[in-house]
DOBA-131472 format. One record per residue (C-alpha): residue in three letters; z, y, x; residue number from 0. Coordinates in steps of 0.1 Angstrom, whole numbers, plus 2048, in hexadecimal, padded with zeros to 3 digits. Example, Ala and Ser with C-alpha at 12.3 -4.5 7.8 and 13.67 -1.06 7.14 Angstrom:
(ALA, (84E, 7D3, 87B), 0)
(SER, (847, 7F5, 889), 1)
***
This chain:
(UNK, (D0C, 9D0, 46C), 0)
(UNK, (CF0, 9BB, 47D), 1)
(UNK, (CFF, 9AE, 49E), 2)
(UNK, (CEB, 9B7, 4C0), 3)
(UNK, (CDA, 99C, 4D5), 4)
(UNK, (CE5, 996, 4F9), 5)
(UNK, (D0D, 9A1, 4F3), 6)
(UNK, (D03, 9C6, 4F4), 7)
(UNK, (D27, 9D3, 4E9), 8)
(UNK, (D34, 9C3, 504), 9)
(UNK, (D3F, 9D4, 525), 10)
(UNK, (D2B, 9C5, 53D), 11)
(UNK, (D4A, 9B6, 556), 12)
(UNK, (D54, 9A3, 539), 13)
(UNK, (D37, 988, 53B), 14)
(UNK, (D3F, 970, 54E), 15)
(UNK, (D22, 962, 55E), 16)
(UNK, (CFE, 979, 561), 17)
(UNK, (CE3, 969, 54B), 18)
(UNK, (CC1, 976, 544), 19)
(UNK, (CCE, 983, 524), 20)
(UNK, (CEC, 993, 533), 21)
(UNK, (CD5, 99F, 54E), 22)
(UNK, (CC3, 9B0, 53A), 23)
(UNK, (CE0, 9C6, 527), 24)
(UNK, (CE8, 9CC, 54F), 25)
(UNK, (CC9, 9DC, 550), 26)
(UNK, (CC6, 9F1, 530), 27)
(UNK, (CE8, 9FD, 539), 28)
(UNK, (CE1, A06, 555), 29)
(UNK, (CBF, A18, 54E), 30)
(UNK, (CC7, A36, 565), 31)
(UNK, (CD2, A25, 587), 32)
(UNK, (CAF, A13, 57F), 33)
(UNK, (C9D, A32, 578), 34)
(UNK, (CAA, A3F, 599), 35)
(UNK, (CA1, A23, 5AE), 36)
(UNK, (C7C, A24, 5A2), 37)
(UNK, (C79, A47, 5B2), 38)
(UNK, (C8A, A3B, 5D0), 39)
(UNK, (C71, A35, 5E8), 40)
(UNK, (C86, A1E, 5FB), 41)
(UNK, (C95, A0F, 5E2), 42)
(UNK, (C79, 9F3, 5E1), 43)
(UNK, (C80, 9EA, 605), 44)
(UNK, (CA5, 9ED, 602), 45)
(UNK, (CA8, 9D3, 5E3), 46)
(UNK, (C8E, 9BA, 5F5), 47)
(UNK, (CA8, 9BA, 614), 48)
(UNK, (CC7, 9B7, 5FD), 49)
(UNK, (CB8, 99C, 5E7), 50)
(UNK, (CAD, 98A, 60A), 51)
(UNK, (C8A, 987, 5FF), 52)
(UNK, (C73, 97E, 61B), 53)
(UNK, (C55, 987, 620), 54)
(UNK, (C3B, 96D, 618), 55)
(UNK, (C19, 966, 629), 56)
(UNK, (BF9, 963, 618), 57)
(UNK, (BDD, 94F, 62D), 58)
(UNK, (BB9, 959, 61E), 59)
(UNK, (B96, 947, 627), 60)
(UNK, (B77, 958, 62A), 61)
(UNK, (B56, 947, 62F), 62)
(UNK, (B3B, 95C, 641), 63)
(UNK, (B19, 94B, 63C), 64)
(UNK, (B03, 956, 659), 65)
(UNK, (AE2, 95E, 657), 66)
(UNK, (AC7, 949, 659), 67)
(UNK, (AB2, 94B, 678), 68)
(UNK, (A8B, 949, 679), 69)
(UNK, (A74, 93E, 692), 70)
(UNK, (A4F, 93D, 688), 71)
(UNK, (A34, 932, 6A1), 72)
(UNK, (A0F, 938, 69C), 73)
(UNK, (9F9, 919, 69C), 74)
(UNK, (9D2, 91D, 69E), 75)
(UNK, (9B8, 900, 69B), 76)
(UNK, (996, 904, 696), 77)
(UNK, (983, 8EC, 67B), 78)
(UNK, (95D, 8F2, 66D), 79)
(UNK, (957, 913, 681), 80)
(UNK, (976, 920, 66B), 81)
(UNK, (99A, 92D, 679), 82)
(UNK, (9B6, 927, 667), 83)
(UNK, (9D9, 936, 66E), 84)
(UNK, (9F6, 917, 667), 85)
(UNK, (A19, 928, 666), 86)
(UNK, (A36, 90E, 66F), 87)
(UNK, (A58, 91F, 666), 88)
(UNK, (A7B, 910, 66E), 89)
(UNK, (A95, 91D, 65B), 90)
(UNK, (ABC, 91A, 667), 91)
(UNK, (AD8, 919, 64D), 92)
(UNK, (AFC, 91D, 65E), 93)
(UNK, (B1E, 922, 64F), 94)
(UNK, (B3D, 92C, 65D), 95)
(UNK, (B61, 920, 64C), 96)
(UNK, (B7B, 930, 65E), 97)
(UNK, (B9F, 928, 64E), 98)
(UNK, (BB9, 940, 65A), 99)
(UNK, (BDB, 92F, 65B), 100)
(UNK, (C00, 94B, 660), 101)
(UNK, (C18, 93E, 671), 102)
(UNK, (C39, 957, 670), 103)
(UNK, (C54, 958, 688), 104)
(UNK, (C70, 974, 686), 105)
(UNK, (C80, 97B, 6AE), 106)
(UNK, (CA6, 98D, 6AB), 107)
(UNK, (CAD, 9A1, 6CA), 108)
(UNK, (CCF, 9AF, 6C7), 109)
(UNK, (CD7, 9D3, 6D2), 110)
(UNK, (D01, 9DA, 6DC), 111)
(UNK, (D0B, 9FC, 6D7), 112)
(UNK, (D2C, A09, 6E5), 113)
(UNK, (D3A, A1F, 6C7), 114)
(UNK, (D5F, A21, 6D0), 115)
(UNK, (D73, A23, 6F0), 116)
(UNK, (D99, A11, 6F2), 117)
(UNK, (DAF, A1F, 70D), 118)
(UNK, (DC3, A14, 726), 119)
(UNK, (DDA, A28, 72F), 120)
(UNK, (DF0, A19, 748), 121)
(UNK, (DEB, 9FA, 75F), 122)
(UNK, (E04, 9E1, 76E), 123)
(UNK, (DE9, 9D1, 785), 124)
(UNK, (DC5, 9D4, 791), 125)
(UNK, (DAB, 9D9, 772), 126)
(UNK, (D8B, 9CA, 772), 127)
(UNK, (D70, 9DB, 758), 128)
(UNK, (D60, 9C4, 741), 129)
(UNK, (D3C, 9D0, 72B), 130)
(UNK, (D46, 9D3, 708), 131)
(UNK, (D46, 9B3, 6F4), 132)
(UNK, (D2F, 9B8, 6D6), 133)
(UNK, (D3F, 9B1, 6B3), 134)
(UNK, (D2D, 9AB, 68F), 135)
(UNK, (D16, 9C5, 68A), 136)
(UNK, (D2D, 9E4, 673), 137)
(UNK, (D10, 9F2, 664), 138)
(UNK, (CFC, 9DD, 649), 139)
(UNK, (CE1, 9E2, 62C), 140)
(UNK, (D00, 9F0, 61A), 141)
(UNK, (D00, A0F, 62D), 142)
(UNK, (CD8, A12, 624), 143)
(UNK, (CDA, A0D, 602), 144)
(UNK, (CCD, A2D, 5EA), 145)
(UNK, (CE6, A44, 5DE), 146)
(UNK, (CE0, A41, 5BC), 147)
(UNK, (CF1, A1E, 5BB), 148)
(UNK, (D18, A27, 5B2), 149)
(UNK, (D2F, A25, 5D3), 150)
(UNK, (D46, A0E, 5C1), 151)
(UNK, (D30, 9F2, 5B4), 152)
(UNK, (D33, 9CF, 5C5), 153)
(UNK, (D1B, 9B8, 5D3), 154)
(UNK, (D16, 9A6, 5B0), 155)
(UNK, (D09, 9C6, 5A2), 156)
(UNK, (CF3, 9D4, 5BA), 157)
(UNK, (CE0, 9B4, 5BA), 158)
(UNK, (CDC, 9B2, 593), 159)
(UNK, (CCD, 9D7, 594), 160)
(UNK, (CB3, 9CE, 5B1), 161)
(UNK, (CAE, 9B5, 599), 162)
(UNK, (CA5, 9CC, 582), 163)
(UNK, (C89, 9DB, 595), 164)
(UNK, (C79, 9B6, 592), 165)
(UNK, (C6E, 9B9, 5B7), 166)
(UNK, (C5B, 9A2, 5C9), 167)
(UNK, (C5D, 99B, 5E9), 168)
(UNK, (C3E, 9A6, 5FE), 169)
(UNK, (C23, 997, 60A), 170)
(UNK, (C0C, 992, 628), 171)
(UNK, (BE7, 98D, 623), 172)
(UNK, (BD7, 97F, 643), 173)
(UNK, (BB0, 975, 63C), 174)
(UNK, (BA1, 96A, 663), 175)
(UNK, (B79, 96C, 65D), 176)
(UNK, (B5E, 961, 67A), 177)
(UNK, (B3D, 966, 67B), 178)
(UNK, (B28, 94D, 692), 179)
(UNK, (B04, 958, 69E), 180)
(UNK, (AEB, 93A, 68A), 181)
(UNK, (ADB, 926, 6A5), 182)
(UNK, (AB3, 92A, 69D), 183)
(UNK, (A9C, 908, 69E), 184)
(UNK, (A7B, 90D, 6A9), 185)
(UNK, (A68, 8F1, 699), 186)
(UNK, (A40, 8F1, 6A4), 187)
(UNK, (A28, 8E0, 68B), 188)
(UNK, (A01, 8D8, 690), 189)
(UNK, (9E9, 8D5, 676), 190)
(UNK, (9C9, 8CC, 678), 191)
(UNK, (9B6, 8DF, 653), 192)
(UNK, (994, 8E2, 647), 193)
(UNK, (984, 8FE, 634), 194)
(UNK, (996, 8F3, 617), 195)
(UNK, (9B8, 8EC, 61E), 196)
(UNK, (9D2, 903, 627), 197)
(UNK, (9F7, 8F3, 631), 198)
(UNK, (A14, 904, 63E), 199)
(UNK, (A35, 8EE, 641), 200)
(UNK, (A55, 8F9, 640), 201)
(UNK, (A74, 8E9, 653), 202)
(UNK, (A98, 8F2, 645), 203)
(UNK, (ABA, 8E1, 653), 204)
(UNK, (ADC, 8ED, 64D), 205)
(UNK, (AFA, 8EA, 663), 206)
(UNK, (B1D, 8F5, 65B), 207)
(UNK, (B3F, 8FF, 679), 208)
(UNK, (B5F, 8FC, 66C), 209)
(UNK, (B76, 912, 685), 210)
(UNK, (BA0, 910, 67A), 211)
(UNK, (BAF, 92E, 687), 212)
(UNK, (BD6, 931, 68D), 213)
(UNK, (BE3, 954, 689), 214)
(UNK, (C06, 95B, 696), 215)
(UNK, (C19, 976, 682), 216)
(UNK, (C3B, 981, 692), 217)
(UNK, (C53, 996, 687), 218)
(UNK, (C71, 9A3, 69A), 219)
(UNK, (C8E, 9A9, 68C), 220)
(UNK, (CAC, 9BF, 6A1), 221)
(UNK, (CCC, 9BE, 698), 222)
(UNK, (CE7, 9D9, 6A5), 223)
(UNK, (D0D, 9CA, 6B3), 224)
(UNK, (D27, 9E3, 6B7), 225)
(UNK, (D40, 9DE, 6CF), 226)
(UNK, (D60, 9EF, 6DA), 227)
(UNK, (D65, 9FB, 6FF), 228)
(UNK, (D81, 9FB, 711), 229)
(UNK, (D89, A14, 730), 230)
(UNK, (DA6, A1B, 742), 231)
(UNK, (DB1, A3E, 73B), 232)
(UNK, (DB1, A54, 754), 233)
(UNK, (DB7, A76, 746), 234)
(UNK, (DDD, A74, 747), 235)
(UNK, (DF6, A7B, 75B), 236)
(UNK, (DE7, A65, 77C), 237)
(UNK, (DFA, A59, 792), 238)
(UNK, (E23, A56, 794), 239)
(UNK, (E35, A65, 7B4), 240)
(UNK, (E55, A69, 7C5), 241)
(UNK, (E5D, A86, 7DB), 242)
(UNK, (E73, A85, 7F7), 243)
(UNK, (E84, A97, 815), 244)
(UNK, (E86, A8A, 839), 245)
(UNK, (E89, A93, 85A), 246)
(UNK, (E6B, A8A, 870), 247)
(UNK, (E5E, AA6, 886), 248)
(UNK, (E35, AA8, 88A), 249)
(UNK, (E3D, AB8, 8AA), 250)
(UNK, (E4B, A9D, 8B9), 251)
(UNK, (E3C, A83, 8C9), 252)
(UNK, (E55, A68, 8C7), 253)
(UNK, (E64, A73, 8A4), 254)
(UNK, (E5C, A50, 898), 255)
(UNK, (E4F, A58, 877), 256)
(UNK, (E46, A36, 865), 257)
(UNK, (E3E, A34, 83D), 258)
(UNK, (E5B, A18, 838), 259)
(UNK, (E78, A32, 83B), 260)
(UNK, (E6B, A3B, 818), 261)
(UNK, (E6E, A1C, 809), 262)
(UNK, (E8D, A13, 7F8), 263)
(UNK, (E97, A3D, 800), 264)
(UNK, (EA1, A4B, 7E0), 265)
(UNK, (E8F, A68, 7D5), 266)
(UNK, (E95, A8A, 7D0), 267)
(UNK, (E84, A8A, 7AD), 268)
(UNK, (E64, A79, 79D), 269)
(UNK, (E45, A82, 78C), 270)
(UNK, (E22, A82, 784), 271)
(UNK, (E01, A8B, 79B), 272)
(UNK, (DDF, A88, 792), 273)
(UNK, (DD7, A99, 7B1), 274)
(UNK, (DD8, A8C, 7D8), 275)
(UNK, (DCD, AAF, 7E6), 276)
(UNK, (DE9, ACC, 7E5), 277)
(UNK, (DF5, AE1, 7FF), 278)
(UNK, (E0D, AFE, 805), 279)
(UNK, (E02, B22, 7F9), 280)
(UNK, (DEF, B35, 815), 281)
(UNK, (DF2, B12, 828), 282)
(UNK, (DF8, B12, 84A), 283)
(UNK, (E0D, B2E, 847), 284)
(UNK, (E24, B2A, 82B), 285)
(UNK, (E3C, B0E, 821), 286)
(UNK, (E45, B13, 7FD), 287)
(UNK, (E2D, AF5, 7E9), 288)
(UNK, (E2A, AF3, 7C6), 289)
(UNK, (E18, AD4, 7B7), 290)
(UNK, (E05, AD5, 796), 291)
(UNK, (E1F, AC8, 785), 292)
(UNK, (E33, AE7, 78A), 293)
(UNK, (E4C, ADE, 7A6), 294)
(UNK, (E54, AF0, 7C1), 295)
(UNK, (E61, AEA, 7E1), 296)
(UNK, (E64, AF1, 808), 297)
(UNK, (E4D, ADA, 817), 298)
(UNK, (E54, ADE, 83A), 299)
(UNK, (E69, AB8, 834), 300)
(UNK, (E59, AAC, 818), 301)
(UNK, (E4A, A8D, 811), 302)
(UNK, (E3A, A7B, 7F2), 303)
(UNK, (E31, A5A, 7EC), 304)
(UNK, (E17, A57, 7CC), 305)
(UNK, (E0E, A39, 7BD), 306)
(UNK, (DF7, A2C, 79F), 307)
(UNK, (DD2, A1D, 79A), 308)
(UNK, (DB5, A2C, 7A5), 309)
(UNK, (D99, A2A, 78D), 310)
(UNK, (D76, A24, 794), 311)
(UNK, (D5D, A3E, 781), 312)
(UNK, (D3C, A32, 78C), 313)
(UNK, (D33, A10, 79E), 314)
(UNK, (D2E, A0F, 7C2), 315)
(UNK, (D3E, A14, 7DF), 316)
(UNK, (D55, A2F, 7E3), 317)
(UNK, (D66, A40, 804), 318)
(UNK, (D8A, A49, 7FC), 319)
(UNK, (D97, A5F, 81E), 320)
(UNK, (DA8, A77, 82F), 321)
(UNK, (DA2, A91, 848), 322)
(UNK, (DB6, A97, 86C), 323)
(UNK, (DAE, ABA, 86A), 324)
(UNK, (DBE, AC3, 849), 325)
(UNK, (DDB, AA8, 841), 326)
(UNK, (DFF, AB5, 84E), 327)
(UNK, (E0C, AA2, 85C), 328)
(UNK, (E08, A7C, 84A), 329)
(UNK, (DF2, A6D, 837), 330)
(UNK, (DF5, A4A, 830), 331)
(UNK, (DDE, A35, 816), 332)
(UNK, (DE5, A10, 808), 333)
(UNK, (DCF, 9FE, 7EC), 334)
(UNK, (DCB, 9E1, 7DC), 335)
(UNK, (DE6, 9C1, 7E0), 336)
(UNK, (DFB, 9D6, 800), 337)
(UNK, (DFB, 9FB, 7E8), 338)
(UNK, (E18, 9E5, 7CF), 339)
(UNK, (E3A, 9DB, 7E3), 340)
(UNK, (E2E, 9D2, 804), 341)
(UNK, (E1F, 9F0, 812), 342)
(UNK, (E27, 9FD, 837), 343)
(UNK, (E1C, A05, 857), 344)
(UNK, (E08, 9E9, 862), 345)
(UNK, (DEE, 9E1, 843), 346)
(UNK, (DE8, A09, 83B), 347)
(UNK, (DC3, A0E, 82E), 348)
(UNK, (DC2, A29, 84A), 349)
(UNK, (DDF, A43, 856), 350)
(UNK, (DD4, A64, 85A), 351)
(UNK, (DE7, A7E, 86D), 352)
(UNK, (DEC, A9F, 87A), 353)
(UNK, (E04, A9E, 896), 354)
(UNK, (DFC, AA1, 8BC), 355)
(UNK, (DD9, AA4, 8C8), 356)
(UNK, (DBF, A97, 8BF), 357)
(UNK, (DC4, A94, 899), 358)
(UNK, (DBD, A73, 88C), 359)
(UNK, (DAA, A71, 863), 360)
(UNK, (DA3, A50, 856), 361)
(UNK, (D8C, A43, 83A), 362)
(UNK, (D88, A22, 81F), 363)
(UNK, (D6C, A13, 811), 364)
(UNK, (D70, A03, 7EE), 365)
(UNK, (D51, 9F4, 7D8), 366)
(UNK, (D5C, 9F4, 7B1), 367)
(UNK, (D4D, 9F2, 791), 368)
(UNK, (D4A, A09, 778), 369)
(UNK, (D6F, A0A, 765), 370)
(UNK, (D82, 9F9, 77F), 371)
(UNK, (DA3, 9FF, 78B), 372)
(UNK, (DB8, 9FA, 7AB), 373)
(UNK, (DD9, 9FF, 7B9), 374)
(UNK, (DDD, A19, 7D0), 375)
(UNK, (DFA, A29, 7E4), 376)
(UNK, (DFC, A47, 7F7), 377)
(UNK, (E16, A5B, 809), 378)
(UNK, (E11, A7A, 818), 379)
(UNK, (E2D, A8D, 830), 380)
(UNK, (E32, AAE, 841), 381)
(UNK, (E46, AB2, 862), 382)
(UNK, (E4D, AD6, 862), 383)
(UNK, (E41, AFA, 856), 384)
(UNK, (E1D, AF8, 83D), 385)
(UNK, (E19, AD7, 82E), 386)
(UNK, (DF5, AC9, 81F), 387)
(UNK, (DED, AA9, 80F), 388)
(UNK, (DC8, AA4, 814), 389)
(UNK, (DB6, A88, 803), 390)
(UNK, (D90, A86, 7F9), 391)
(UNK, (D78, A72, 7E5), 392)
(UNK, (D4F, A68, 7ED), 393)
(UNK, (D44, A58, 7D1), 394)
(UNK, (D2A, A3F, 7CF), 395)
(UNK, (D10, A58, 7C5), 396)
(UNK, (D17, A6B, 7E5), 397)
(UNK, (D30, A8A, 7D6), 398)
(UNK, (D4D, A93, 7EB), 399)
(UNK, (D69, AA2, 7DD), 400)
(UNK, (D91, AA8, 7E3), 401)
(UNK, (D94, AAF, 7BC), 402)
(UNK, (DA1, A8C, 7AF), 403)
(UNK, (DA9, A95, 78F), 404)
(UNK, (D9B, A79, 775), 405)
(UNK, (D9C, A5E, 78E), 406)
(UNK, (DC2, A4F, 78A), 407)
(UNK, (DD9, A3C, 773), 408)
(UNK, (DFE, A36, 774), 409)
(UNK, (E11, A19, 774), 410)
(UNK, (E21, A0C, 755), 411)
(UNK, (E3D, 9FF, 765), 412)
(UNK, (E44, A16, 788), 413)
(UNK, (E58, 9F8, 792), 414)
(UNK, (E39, 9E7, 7A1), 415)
(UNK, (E3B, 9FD, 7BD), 416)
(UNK, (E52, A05, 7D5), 417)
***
């Protein structure tokens, strides 16, 4: 049997090292990947970026000879009664050399785009929002190349089929050509002639510009970073309150209501609110509440403290507030440092209350970020018959609204508040 050249029985991973000769059994055997990549359109391009070939700059000269320029002036002397016509004629030779010289320079601006979200979705403390950091770009030529190349081939082998192609990398011509207007001589010339002589001289120079031209080619290059964002979740359960029962009448100017009886006062049961505006069924006129959550209770001595992190969806300043006309009776806000353990009468946000006339409402005004979260505590109590908690929301773009759904977290640890 007569051997084959270039180790053609041989499986192709069994070779250690590529050589032209085992490049080219790559290439026989692998005729059809090649066949499809020279009706890929994009294969060319895709095989230059994978081989990093850059592109190369070709700088051209082209001379432009101007034309000459004439200037002829009519000379007329009289000799012997005869006229004769002398013709002086300058003629102006001028060539233009312009050399065009490329000079490349490739600007990367970088582009970061937010393809996941990570959640948090509890808080122990305040949260500040920070822009997503951008990582190493995820996406790559990989995810460009043509479809015919097998899913499963490594690095190794989709540059030895590029190779195949015997691509070059391409090129960019740049030819710079100038023209310059020829500057035109006059040159004036007197003869004096007889009958018999006839002379007409002629007066050539020749000058020559050499002009260098710089031509600036740049490309720009833009890369794509993915990053990860991270947001404090705020479609959960909100915020974590305890509901009590006490004994402070609304009516009653000197009941001596004050928000630190609650503190320490152990509750009748616990839960979680993402709501701070509820009220009784029918309110005024009925006492019987029932909370999204699905308890149910008289309110006519209730009280709730609710505590958690409010959550910032927008940046600017927002208006948290309450209204004397439809709180019953308290409503009492903390945030930030004093909503944790040390909340009480004296460093309230505002106390809003309906009690004797006139009815008192009270408002907050908070700037935030975008994604930022704060502590917040607020406890609302009824004095006797229809109980409402009444609590309301301007954002920064102006909307007012009592629906405060989306807008809390809870604790992780419920300890962190008393």
């Amino acid at each position: 049997m007569r051997l084959q050249s270039c180790l053609a029985l041989l499986p192709v991973a069994v070779v250690a090292a590529p050589n032209a000769c085992a490049d080219k059994q790559f290439c026989r055997i692998n005729s059809g990947v090649i066949d499809s990549l020279k009706q890929d359109k994009a294969a060319t391009a895709f095989c230059v970026s994978y081989l990093g070939l850059d592109t190369l700059t070709v700088s051209t000269t082209f001379t432009a000879e101007a034309a000459p320029g004439y200037n002829t002036e009519y000379l007329t002397t009289t000799a012997d009664a005869l006229t004769r016509i002398e013709t002086a004629l300058q003629v102006i030779t001028q060539t233009q050399t312009v050399t065009a010289t490329a000079v490349q320079t490739v600007a990367t601006s970088t582009v970061t785009s937010t393809t996941s979200t990570s959640y948090i979705s509890c808080l122990n403390s305040a949260y500040t929002a920070v822009a997503p950091v951008a990582t190493v770009a995820r996406r790559s030529i990989q995810d460009q190349r043509p479809a015919c190349i097998p899913k499963d081939w490594n690095s190794n082998k989709v540059s030895r089929v590029c190779s195949c192609l015997s691509v070059t990398a391409p090129t960019t011509t740049l030819t710079a050509t100038k023209y310059q207007t020829p500057t035109t001589i006059a040159v004036t010339v007197t003869d004096t002639v007889t009958p018999v002589i006839s002379l007409t001289e002629t007066s050539i120079s020749t000058s020559t510009s050499i002009t260098t031209t710089t031509v600036i080619q740049t490309t720009t290059k833009t890369v794509t970073a993915y990053a990860v964002a991270t947001s404090v979740y705020t479609g959960g359960n909100g915020l974590n309150y305890r509901k009590f029962t006490h004994e402070f009448n609304a009516d009653d100017p000197d009941t001596g209501f004050t928000s630190t009886f609650f503190k320490g006062l152990t509750p009748d049961w616990s839960g979680t609110l993402d709501i701070l505006t509820f009220a009784t069924v029918d309110w005024p006129s009925v006492t019987l509440l029932t909370l999204p959550d699905g308890s149910s209770f008289d309110s006519s001595q209730a009280a709730m403290v609710l505590s958690g992190f409010f959550v910032a969806q927008e940046e600017g300043l927002y208006t948290l507030g309450s209204s004397g006309d439809y709180i019953d009776n308290w409503g009492y806000l903390w945030t930030g440092s004093n909503a944790y353990q040390n909340w009480n009468d004296d460093n309230t946000d505002f106390q809003a209350s309906r009690t004797s006339w006139p009815y008192v409402g009270g408002s907050v005004q908070i700037n935030m970020n975008q994604g930022d979260a704060i502590p917040l505590t607020w406890l609302w109590a009824n004095g006797g018959g229809a109980g409402q908690s009444y609590f309301s929301i301007t954002t920064p773009s102006g909307d007012f609204t009592t629906d405060t759904t989306g807008y809390f977290a809870p604790a992780c640890n419920t300890n962190i508040f008393s």
